[in-house]
C-alpha positions in Angstrom: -2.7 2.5 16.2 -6.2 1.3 15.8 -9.1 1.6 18.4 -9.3 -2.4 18.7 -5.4 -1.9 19.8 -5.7 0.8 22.2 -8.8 -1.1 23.8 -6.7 -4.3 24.4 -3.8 -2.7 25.7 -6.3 -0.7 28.4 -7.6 -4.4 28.8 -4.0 -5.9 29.2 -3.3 -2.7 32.0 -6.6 -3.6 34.0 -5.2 -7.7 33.9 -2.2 -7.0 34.7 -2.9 -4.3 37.8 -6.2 -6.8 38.6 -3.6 -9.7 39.1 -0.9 -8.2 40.7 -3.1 -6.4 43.4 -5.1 -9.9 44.0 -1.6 -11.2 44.6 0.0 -9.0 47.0 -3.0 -6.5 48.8 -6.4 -8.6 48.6 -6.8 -9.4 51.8 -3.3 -8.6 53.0 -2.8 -6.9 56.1 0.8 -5.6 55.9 1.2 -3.6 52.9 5.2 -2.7 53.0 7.1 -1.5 50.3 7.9 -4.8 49.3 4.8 -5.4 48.9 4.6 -2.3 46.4 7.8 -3.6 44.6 6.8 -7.0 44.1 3.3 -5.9 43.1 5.1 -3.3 40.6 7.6 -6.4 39.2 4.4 -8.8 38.7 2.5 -6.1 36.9 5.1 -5.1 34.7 5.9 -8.9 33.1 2.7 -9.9 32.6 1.8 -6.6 31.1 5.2 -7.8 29.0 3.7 -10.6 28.4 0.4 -9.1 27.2 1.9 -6.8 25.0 4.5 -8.9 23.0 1.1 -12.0 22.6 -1.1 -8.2 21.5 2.1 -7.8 19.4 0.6 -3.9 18.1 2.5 -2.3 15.4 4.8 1.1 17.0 4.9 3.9 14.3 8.0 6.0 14.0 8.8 9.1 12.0 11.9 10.3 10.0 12.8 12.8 7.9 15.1 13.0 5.2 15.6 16.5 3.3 16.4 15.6 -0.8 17.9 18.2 -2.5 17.6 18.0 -6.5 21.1 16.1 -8.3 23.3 18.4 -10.3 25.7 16.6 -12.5 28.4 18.1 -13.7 30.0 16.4 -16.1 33.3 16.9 -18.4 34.4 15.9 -21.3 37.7 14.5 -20.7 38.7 13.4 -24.2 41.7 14.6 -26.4 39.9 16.4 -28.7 39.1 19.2 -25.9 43.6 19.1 -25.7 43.6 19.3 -29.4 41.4 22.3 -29.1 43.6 24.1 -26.4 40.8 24.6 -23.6 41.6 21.9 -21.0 42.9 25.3 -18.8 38.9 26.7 -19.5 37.7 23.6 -18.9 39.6 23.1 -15.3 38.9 26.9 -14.4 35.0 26.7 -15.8 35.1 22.8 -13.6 36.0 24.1 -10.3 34.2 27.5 -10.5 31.4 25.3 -10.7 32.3 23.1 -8.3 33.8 25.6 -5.8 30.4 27.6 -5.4 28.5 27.0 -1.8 25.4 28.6 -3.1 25.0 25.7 -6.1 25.9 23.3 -2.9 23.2 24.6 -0.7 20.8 24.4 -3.1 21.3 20.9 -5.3 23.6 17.8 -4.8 26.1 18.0 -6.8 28.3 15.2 -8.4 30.6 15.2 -10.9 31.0 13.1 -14.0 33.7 12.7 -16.6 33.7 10.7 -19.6 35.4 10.0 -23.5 33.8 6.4 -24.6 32.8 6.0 -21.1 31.0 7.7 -18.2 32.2 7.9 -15.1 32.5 9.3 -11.4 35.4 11.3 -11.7 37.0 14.6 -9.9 40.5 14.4 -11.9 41.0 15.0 -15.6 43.6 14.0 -17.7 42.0 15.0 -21.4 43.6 11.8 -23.1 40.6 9.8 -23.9 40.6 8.3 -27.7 36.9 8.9 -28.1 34.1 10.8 -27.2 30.9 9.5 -26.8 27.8 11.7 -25.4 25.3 9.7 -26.3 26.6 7.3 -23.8 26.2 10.7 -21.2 22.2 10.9 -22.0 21.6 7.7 -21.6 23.4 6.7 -18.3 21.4 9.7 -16.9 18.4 8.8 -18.2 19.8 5.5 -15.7 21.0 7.0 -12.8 18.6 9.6 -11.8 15.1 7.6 -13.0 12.0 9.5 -12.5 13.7 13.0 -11.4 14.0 16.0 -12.2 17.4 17.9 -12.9 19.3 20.4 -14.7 22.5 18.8 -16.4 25.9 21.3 -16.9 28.1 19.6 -19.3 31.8 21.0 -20.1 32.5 20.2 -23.8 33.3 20.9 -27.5 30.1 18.7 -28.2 32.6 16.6 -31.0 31.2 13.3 -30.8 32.9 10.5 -32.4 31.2 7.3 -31.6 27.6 6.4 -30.9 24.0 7.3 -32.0 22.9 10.9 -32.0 23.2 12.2 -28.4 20.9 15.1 -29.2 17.8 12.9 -28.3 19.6 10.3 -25.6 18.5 12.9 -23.5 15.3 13.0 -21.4 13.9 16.1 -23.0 12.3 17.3 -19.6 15.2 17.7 -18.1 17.4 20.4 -19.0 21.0 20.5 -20.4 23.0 23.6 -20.3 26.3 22.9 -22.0 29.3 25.1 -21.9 31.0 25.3 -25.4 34.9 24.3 -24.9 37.1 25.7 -27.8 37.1 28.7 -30.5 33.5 29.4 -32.0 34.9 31.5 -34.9 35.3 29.9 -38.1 38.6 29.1 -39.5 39.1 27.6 -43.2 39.6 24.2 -43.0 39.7 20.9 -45.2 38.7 17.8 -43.8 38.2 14.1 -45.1 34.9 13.8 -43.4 34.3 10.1 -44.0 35.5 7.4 -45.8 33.7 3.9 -46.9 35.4 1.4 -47.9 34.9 -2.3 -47.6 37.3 -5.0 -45.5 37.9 -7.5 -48.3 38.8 -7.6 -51.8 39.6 -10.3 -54.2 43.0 -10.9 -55.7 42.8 -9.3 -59.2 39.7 -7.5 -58.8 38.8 -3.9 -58.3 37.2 -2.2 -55.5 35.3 0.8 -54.7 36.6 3.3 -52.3 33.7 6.9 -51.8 35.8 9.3 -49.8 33.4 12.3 -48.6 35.5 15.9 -48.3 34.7 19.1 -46.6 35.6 22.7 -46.6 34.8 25.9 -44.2 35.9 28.8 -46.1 34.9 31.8 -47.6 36.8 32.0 -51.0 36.7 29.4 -53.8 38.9 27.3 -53.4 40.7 24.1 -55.5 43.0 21.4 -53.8 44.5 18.2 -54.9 43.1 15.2 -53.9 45.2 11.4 -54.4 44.9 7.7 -53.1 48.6 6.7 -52.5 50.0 3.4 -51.5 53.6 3.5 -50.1 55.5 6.0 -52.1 52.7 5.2 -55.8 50.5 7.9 -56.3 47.4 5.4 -57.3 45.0 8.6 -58.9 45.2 12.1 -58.4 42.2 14.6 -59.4 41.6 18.6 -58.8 38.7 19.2 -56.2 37.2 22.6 -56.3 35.3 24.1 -53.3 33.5 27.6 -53.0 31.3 29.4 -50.1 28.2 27.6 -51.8 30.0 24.5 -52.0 31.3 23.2 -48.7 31.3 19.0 -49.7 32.4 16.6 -52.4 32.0 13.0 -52.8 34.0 10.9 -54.7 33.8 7.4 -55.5 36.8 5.7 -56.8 37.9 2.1 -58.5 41.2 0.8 -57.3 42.6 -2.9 -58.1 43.5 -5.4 -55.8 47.2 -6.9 -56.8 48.4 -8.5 -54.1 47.6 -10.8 -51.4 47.2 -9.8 -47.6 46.3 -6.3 -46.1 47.0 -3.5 -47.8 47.5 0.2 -46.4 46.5 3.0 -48.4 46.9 7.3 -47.4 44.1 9.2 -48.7 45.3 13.0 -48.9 43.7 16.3 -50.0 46.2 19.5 -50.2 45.7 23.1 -50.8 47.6 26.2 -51.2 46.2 27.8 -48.4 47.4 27.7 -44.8 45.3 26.0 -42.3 45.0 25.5 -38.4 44.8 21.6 -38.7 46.3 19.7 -41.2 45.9 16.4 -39.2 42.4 16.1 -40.8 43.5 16.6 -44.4 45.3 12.8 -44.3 43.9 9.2 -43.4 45.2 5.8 -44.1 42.7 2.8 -44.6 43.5 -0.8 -45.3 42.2 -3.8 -47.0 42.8 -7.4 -46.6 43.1 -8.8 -50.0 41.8 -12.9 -50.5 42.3 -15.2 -53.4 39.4 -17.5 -52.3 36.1 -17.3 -51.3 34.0 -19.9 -49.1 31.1 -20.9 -51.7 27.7 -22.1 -49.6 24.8 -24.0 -51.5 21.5 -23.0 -49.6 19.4 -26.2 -50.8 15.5 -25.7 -50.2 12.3 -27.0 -51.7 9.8 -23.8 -50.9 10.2 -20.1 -50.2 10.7 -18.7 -46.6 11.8 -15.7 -44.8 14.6 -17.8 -43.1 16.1 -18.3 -46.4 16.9 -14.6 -47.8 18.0 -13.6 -44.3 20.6 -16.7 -44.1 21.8 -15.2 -47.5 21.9 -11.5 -46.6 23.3 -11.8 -43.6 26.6 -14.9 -44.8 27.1 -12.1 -47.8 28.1 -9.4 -45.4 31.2 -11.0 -45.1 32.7 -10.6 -49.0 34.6 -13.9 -48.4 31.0 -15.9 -48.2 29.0 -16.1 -51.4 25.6 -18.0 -51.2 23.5 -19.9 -54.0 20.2 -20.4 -53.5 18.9 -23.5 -55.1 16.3 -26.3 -55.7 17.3 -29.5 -54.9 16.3 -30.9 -58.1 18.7 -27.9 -60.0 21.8 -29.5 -58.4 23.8 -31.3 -60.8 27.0 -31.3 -58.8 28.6 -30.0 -55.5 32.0 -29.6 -56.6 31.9 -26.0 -56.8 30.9 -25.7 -53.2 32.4 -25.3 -50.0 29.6 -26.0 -47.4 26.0 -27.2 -47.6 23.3 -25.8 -46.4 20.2 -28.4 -46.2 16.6 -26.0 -45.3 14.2 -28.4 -43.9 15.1 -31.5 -45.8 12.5 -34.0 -47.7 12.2 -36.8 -49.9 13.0 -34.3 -52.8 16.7 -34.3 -51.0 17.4 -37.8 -51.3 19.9 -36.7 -54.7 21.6 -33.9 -52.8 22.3 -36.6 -49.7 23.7 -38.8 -52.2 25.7 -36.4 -53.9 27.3 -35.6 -50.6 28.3 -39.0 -50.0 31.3 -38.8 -52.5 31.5 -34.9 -52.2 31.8 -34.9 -48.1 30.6 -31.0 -47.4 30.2 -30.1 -44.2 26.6 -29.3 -43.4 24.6 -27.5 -42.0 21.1 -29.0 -41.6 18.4 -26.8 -40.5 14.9 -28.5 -39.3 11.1 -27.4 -38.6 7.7 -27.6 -38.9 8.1 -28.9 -43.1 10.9 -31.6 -42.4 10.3 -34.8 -42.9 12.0 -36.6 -40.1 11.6 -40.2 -41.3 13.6 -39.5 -43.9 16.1 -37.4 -42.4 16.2 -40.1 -39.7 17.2 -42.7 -42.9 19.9 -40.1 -44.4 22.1 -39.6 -41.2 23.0 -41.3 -38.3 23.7 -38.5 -35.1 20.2 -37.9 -34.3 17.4 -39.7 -33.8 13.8 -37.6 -34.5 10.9 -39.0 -33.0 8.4 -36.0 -34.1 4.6 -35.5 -33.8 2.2 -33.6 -36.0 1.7 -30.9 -33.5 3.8 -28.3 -33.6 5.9 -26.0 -30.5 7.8 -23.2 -29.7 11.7 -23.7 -28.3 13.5 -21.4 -26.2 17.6 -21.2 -26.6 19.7 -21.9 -23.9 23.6 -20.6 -24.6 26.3 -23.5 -22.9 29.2 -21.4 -21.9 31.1 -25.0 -22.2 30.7 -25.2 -25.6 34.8 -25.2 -27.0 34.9 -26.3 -30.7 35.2 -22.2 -31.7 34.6 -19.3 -29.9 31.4 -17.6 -29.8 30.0 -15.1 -27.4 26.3 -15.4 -25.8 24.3 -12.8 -28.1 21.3 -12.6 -25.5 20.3 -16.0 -26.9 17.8 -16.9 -23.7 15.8 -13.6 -24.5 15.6 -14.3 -28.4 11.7 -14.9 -30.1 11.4 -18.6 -29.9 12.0 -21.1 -33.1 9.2 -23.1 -34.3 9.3 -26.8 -34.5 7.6 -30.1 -34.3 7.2 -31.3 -31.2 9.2 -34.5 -30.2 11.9 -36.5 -29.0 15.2 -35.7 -30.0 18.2 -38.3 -29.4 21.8 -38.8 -29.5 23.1 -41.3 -31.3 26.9 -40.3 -31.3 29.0 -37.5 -29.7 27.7 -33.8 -30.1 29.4 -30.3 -28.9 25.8 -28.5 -27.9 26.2 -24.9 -28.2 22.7 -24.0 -27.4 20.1 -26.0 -25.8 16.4 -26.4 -26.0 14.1 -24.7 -23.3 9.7 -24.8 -23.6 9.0 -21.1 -21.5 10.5 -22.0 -18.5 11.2 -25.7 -18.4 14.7 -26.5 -19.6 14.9 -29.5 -22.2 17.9 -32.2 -22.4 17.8 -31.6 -26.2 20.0 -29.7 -28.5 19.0 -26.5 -30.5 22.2 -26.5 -31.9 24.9 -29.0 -32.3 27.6 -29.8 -33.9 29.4 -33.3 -34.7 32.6 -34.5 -36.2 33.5 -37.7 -37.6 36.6 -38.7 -39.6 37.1 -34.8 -40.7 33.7 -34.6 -41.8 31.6 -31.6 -39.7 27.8 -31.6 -39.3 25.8 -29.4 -37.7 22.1 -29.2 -36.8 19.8 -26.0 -35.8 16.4 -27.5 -34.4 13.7 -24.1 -35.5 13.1 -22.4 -38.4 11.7 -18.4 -38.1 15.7 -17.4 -37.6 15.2 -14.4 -39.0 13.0 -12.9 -36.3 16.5 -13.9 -34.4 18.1 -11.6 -36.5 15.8 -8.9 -36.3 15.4 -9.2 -32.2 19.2 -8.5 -32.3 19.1 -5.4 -34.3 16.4 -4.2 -31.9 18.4 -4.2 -29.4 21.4 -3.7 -30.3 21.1 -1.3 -33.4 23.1 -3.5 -35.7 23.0 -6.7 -37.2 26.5 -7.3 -36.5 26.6 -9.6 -33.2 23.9 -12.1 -35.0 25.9 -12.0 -38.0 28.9 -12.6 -36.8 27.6 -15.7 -34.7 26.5 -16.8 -37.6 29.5 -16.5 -39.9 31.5 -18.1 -37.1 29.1 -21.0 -37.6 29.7 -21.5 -41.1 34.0 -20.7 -40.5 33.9 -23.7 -38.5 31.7 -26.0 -41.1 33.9 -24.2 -43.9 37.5 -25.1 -41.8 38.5 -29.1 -41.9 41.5 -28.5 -40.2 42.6 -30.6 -37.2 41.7 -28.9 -34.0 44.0 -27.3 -31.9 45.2 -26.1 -28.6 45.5 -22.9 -28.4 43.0 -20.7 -30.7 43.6 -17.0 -30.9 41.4 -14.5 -33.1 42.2 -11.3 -33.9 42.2 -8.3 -36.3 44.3 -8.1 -39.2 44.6 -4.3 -38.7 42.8 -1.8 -36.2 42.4 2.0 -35.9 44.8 4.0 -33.9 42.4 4.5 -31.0 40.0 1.7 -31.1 40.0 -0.9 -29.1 42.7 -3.2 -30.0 41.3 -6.9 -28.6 42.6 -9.9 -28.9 41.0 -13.5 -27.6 42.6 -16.5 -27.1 40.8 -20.2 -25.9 43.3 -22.9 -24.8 42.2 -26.8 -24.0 43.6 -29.8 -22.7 44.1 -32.9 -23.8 40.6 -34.2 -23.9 39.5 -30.9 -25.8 37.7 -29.0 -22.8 38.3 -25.5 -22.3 41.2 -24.7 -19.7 39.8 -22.5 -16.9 43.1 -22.4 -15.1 45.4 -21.8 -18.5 48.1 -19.0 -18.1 48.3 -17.2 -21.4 50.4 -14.4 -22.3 51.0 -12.2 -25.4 54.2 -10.5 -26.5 54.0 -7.5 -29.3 56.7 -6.4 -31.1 56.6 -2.7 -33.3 58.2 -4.2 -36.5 59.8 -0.8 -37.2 61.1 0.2 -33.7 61.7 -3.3 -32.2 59.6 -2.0 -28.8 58.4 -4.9 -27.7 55.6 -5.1 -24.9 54.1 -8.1 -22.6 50.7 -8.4 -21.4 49.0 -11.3 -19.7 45.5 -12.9 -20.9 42.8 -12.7 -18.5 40.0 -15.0 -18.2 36.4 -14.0 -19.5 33.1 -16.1 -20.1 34.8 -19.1 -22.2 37.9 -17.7 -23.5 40.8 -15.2 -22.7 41.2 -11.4 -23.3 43.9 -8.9 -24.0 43.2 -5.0 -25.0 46.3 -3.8 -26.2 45.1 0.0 -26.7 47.7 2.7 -26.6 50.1 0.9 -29.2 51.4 3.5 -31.5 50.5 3.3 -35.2 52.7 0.7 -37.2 53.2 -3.1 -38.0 53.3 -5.5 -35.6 54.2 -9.0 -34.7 52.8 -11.2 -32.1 53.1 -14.3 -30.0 50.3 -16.1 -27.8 51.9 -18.7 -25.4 50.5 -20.5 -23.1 53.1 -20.8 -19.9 52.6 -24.4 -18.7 52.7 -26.2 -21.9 54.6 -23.9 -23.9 51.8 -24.1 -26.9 52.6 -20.7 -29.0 50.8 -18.8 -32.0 52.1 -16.2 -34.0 50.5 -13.8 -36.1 50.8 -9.9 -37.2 48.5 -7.1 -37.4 48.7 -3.6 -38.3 47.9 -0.2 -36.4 47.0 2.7 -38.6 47.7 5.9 -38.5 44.2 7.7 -37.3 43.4 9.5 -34.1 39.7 10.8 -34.8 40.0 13.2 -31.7 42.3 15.0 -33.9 39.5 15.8 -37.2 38.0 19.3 -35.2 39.0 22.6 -35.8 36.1 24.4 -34.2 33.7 23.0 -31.3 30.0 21.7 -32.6 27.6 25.0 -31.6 25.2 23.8 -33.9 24.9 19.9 -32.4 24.9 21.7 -29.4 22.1 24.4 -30.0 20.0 21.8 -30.8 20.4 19.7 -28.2 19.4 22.9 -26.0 16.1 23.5 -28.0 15.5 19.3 -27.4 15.8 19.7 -23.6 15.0 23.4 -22.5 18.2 24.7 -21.4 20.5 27.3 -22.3 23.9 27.1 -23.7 26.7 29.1 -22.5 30.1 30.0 -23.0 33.5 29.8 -20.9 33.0 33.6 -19.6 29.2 32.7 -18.7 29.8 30.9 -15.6 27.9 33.5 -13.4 25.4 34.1 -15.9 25.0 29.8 -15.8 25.3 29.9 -11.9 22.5 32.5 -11.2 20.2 30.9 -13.5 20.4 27.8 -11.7 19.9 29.5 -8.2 16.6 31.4 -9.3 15.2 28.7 -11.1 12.1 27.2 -9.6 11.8 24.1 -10.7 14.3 22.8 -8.7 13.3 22.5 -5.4 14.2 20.5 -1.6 12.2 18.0 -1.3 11.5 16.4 2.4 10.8 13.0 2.8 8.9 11.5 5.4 9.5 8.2 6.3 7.0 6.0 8.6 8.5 2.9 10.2 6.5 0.3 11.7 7.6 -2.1 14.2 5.8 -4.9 15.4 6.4 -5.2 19.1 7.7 -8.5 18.9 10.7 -7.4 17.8 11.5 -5.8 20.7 14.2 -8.1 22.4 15.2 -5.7 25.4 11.6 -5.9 26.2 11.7 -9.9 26.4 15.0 -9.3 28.6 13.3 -6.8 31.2 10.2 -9.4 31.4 12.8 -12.3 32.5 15.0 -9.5 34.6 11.4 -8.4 36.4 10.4 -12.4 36.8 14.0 -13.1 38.3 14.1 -10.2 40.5 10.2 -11.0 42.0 11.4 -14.4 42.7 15.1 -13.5 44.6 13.0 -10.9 46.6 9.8 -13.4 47.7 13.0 -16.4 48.1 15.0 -13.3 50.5 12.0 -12.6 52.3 10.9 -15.7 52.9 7.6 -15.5 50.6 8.0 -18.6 48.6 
């Protein structure tokens, strides 16, 4: 409290005591205790009074005691099963756990995860994947600016993710315990195999298959690509202490239509602790058509090889780049592309008139609007010479084909002339326009249809900054180019729409996530909020059928159907209220990654020690593990001091004792006939 305060509350005292004695002892003769009472009552509210009009700020103290987080944290996927040490794992867990000491002198919490982490206590060692990195980085989340030891239980097998050896905060130690034999056993493994998802009828593709071997004699095993009970090429692989990996790269041709299963399969002689790993199945989906897309542009921009790299990751897309004076026909295309049209377009435009593409047009800062204004008839460009930067707004109503929101509000900004932009005939918007902050009632992409014939328009050019904002933050290109390709299915597609639309896979991998989405709409075309969809999957092989319902996301529904076994199935998506179906199939193949490890990752592991400080231990080092932790000095109680201050006004029993002290004064001067 500050002098100033402390002087006007001895102020308030002396106005207060100074009014109440002038009140009930200047000049009074009889000075009876009631006197004193009421004198006591009149000086206490209008010191009240005083006080809460002073209103001074009361400090108070608290004191918390902070001790330093301990996670420990298990790996709970099926690989530690696989590896027989989920009995270690629960002994080393609540040894760990159990110990009063480690209590006393940190806070600990426990963690388990597979693809996920999680608070968890229970351990079931059944997840289908094991990601760590996803460990480092939710620390790095949950326990910002502190500093802690980490104790995680594991084989350090990671089979999804970035590297997890640097998702850790390096100043904060890791001590893992290793989970599983160290020795070495001789083992051969398929390591990794690259293969693409589409081929064309009567063509061949390329399949590189990467092998591996931990041994200590030469060795030679029989590797063979087979597809149901054909043996597609065979070859002798030979493997010594100096030469632990292959590669090989083989051509196989693509006879029939549809997906494919193949069994990749490497043999030896010798006997081995897993042979799990020495089989995997891959498929590929085999087309007899492929979506051709003229990219039509006068001059050279960056927007225009990043359109055609990222349409030519799907194999069923090729795209020509071409002049519009170099354009004799458009018969041999599927889709147009128009970059910033001009007069120099005025032949494509009438080509199109008796071809009918679909289009795409794309428009910025080189367009010329007064002719595009004369070529089409669903906008209306009133542009300026100065030119603007356009925000995207994503419109979760959009329902022509589903798309997800790829971050779109916190992309880089497209580049355009700066305008009016108006509608002259009905438009799906699937993202709006936004200057900074100010949302705009103008498209930034939009789509018509009229008479079968599908137009879109993108307002901004610089989309490949888009593209590249995506991979920063995402670390793939994959959600930008798959909104993208989406775009160009539904330009590519003249089918009628339809009621129900369901996307899926046409195979998946035993143990990843098996989703399929589904968007119904009414009879005016608007996404049903309130549809009831449900999916039934039938094991073509073991007639097991299984039932799940749909449940409702952002603009569409969602089923994960993980946990089907390996296998071909059918499926049906109904919708319960107006019986609307679709049917399709997919396959399930044969592939449980937690399954590939003979031997837990020391190495991975070791390093991620070195990164971070710590220490790594084994099962039998628990004590060893729990002693360091006690005498290490870094890790200390912290007590927190926390100052609370209240400003007197808030102090409502205060306000009720004034009014209490006024009533009483009053009955007593009204009982003894004072008033």
């Amino acid at each position: 409290m500050t002098t100033n305060a402390v002087l006007l509350l001895l102020l308030s005292v002396l106005l207060a005591g100074g009014v109440s004695f002038f009140q009930y002892f200047y000049k009074t003769k009889n000075q009876s205790k009631i006197n004193w009472l009421l004198a006591f009552l009149r000086f206490f509210s209008i010191f009240g009074l005083l006080l809460l009009l002073l209103n001074p700020r009361i400090s108070s103290k608290s004191y918390e005691t902070i001790k330093p987080p301990l996670p420990i944290i298990v790996d709970n996927s099926s690989s530690v099963n696989d590896l027989g040490a989920t009995s270690k794992a629960q002994e080393v867990y609540q040894k760990l756990i159990a110990s009063k000491a480690l209590q006393q002198k940190y806070a600990v919490q426990s963690y388990g995860f597979s693809s996920e982490m999680e608070s968890m206590e229970q351990f079931d060692f059944k997840g289908s994947q094991t990601k760590l990195f996803e460990v480092g980085k939710n620390l790095k989340s949950i326990y910002k600016s502190s500093l802690f030891p980490t104790v995680i239980i594991t084989d350090g097998n990671q089979t999804i993710g970035n590297d997890y050896v640097y998702s850790f905060d390096s100043s904060n130690a890791v001590y893992p315990i290793v989970l599983g034999d160290t020795a070495t056993v001789m083992d051969l493994k398929i390591s990794q195999l690259n293969v693409n998802k589409y081929a064309f009828l009567k063509n061949k593709f390329p399949v590189e298959v990467f092998l591996s071997y931990s041994g200590t004699k030469a060795l030679t095993t029989k590797f063979s690509i087979s597809k149901g009970n054909s043996i597609l090429t065979s070859q002798n692989v030979t493997f010594s202490p100096n030469q632990r990996s292959q590669r090989l790269n083989v051509i196989l041709p693509a006879e029939s239509v549809g997906v494919q299963v193949y069994q990749v399969k490497i043999i030896s002689a010798m006997t081995e602790k897993n042979t799990y790993n020495n089989t995997k199945n891959f498929a590929i989906e085999v087309i007899d058509q492929k979506s051709e897309i003229a990219l039509v542009t006068s001059f050279n921009h960056p927007d225009v090889g990043m359109l055609k790299r990222s349409l030519e990751g799907n194999l069923q897309r090729k795209v020509t780049v071409i002049k519009p004076s170099q354009i004799n026909s458009l018969q041999d295309f599927n889709v147009l592309i128009l970059y910033q049209p001009t007069n120099e377009f005025k032949s494509v435009f009438d080509k199109n008139k008796s071809a009918n593409l679909n289009t795409l047009v794309i428009t910025g800062t080189q367009t010329d609007f007064a002719f595009l204004n004369q070529q089409q008839s669903v906008f209306e460009f009133k542009m300026s010479s100065e030119r603007e930067d356009y925000m995207a707004d994503f419109q979760s109503t959009f329902n022509l084909f589903a798309t997800e929101n790829i971050d779109f509000e916190n992309l880089p900004p497209l580049q355009h002339s700066f305008g009016t932009i108006s509608t002259k005939k009905q438009v799906e918007v699937l993202l709006k326009a936004r200057i900074r902050n100010v949302p705009l009632d103008q498209p930034l992409l939009a789509f018509s249809e009229n008479q079968g014939s599908r137009t879109a328009f993108l307002i901004g050019e610089n989309l490949w900054k888009w593209r590249l904002k995506s991979h920063s933050d995402t670390q793939s290109f994959e959600k930008f180019d798959v909104f993208l390709d989406k775009t160009i299915q539904f330009l590519a597609s003249s089918n009628t729409r339809k009621n129900l639309v369901v996307t899926h896979e046409n195979f998946y991998n035993s143990g990843d996530a098996i989703e399929i989405s589904a968007q119904y709409f009414n009879k005016n075309y608007e996404f049903d909020e309130k549809a009831r969809l449900t999916i039934t999957a039938v094991n073509k092989n073991t007639k097991q059928t299984k039932r799940y319902d749909l449940l409702k996301s952002a603009n569409s529904y969602k089923v994960n159907l993980d946990g089907l076994e390996a296998g071909a199935y059918s499926f049906t998506v109904k919708e319960l209220t107006s019986n609307a179906s679709y049917s399709g199939q997919f396959d399930v193949l044969d592939f449980d990654i937690e399954k590939q490890f003979v031997n837990p990752d020391v190495m991975r592991l070791m390093q991620l020690t070195t990164q971070t400080k710590g220490q790594l231990y084994l099962p039998n080092q628990v004590d060893d593990l729990i002693q360091s932790l006690l005498s290490n000095e870094n890790y200390k109680t912290i007590e927190k001091e926390t100052v609370k201050k209240t400003p007197t006004i808030e102090w409502i029993w205060l306000l009720v004792l004034i009014a209490l002290s006024l009533a009483a004064e009053w009955f007593i001067r009204k009982y003894n006939g004072l008033l």
